[in-house]
N, C-alpha and C positions, 0 to 999 in steps of 0.2 A: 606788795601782795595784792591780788585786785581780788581772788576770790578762790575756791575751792575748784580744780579742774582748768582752769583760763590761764592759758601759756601766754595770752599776748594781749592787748588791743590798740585801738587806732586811736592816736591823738588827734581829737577836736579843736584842741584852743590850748598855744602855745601863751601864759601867761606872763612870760616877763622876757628880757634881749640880754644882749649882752654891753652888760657895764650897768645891768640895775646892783642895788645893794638891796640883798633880802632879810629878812627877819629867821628863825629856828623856826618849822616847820610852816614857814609860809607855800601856798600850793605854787608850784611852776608849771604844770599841763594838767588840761581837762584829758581823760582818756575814754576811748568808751567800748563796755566789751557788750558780748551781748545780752547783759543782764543789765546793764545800768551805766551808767554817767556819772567819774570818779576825779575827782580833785587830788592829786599827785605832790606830798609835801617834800621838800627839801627840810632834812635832818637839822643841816645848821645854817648859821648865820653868816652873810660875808657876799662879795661880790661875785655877780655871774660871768665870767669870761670867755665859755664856747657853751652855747645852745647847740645840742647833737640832733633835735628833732625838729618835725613840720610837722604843719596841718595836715591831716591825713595819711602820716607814713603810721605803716605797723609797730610795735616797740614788743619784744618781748617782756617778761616777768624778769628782775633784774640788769635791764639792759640800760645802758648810758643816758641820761636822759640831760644833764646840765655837766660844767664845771663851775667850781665855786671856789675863791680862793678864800679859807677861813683863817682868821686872826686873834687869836685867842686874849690877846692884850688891847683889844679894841672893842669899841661900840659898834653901830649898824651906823649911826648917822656917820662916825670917823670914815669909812671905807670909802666916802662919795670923794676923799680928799686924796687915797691913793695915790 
């Protein structure tokens, strides 16, 4: 949710690739609408396997932003060994 009334905005800074392991709510893109400059968390923990956005594309308010494959029986450091 980026704000009240803002369907969308443009990602500034795509924050991690694919094949990092992330942390629960560590941020994955800067987005930016036209009220401000917003750090975009990933809910859980586990490895990033398709990044769906770039620098400067538009993303709507719930649109695809990473995959992440989570593993409930593991750490964040375990996942580097996948």
């Amino acid at each position: 949710n980026l704000g009240e009334n803002i369907a969308a905005g443009d990602v500034t800074n795509v924050l991690v690739k694919e094949g990092d392991v992330i942390s629960a709510n560590q941020a994955v893109v800067e987005v930016e609408t036209g009220k401000a400059t917003v750090e975009i968390p990933c809910p859980h923990a586990g490895k990033v396997v398709k990044v769906h956005v770039k620098n400067g594309q538009s993303v709507p308010v719930g649109g695809v932003i990473v995959n992440v494959i989570v593993a409930v029986d593991r750490t964040p450091a375990e996942f580097a060994t996948v």
